[in-house]
Wavefront OBJ file of the C-alpha trace (Angstrom):
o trace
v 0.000 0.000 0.000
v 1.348 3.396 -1.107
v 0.869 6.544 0.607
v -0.109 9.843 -0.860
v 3.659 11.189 -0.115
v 5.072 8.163 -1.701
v 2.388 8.349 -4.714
v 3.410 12.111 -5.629
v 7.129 11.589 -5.770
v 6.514 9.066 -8.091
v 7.054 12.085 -11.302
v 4.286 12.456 -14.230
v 2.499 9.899 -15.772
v 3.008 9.015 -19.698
v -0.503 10.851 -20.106
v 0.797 13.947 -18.421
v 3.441 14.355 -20.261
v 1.634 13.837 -23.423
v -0.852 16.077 -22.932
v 1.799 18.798 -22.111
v 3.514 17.734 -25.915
v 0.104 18.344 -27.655
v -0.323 21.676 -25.966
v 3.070 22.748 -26.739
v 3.016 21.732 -30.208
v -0.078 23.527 -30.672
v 1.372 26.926 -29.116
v 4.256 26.264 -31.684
v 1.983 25.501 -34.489
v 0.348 29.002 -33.723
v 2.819 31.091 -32.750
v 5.897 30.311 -35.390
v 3.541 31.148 -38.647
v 3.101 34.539 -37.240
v 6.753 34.924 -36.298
v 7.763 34.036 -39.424
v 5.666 36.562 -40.986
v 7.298 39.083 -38.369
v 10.324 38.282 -39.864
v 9.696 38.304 -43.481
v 7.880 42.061 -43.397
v 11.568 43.131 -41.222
v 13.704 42.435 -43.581
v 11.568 44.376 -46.663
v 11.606 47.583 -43.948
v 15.340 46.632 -43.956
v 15.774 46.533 -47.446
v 13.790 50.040 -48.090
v 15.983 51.955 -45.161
v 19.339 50.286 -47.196
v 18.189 51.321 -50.527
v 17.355 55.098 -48.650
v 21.060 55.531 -47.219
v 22.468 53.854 -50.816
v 20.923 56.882 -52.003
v 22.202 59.080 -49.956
v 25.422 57.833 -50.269
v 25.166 57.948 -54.140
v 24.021 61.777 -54.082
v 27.538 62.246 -52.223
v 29.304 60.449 -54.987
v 27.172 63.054 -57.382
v 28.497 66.059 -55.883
v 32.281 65.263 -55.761
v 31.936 63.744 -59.364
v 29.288 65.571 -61.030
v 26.699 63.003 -61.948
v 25.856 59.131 -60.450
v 27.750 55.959 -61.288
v 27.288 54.922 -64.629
v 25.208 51.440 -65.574
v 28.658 49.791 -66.272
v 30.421 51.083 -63.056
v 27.283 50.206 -60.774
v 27.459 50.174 -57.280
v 30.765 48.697 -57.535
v 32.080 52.791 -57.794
v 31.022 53.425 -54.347
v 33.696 51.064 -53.253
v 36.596 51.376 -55.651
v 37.786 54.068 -57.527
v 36.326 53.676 -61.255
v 38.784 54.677 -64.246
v 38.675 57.823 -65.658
v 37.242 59.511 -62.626
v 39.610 62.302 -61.220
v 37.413 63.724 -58.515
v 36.663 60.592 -56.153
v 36.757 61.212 -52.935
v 35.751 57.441 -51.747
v 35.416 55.066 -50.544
v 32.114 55.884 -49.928
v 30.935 52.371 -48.604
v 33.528 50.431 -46.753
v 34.108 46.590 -47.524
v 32.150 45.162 -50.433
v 29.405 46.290 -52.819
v 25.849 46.024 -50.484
v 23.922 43.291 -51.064
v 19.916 42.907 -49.363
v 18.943 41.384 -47.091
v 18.575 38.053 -48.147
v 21.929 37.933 -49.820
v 21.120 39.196 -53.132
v 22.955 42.114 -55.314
v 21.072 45.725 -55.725
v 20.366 46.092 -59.219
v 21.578 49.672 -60.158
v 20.424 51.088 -63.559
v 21.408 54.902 -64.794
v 19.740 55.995 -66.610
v 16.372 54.876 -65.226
v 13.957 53.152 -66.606
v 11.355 54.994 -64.189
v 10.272 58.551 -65.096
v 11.078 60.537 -62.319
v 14.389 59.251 -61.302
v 17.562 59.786 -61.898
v 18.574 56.369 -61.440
v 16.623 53.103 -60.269
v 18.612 51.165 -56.955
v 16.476 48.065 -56.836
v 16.115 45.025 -53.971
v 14.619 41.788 -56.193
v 12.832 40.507 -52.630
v 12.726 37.456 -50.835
v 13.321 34.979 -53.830
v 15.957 37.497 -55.879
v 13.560 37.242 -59.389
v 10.916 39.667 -58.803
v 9.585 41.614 -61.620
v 9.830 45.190 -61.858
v 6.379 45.656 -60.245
v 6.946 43.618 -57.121
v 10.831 45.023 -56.827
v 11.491 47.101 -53.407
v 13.329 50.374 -55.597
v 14.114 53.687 -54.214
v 11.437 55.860 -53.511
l 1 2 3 4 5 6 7 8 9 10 11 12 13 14 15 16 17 18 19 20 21 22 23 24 25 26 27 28 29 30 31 32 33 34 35 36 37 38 39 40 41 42 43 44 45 46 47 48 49 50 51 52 53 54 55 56 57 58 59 60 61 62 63 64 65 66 67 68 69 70 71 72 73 74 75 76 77 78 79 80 81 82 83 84 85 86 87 88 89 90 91 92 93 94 95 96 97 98 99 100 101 102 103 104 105 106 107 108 109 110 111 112 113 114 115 116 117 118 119 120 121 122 123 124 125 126 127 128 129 130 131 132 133 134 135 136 137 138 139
């Protein structure tokens, strides 16, 4: 015969313990879709803010050369001195051309194909083949 101290040091029971599983599982089930979603919409905000101070760091490069990187010299110019330029005062971005946040190149394009802009600084998204309509681009 058992007593009731003896019975509750005994520990959970195999139905305890499942039933704690199920409810976890279902918190997880829940909760990750939504975190996920969290994350996806961060790194587009991060992508737009990058593609605001690219900008800004391109209309530096415009007023110490006199117009924006060519289509040929791309981003790549913010970095390393392109030939032919006498009046670069870089580098402008330290390291390595930017890339988005999911690993992906900017596309630069000057002229742009945008009327408007002087030049189109482009994020391709998530899966780094969007169109030109779903494209994050400068503003």
């Amino acid at each position: 015969m058992t007593t009731p101290r003896e019975r509750d040091e005994r520990g959970f029971t195999l139905l305890e313990l499942l039933v704690v599983i199920v409810i976890l599982g279902l918190l997880i089930g829940l909760v990750a879709p939504a975190a996920l979603r969290q994350l996806g919409g961060a790194r587009v905000s991060v992508a737009k803010q990058s593609i605001e101070r690219i900008g800004a760091v391109l209309d530096m490069y415009k007023l110490d050369i006199g117009s924006y990187p060519s289509a040929d010299q791309g981003l790549k110019a913010l970095v390393e001195k392109p030939t032919g330029v006498s009046a670069w005062n870089g580098p402008y971005i330290k390291g390595v051309e930017p890339v988005d946040p999911w690993n992906h190149p900017y596309t630069y394009r000057n002229p742009s194909s945008r009327t408007g802009h002087d030049y189109d600084l482009c994020s391709a998204g998530p899966n780094g083949n969007a169109t030109a309509a779903d494209a994050i681009c400068n503003p």
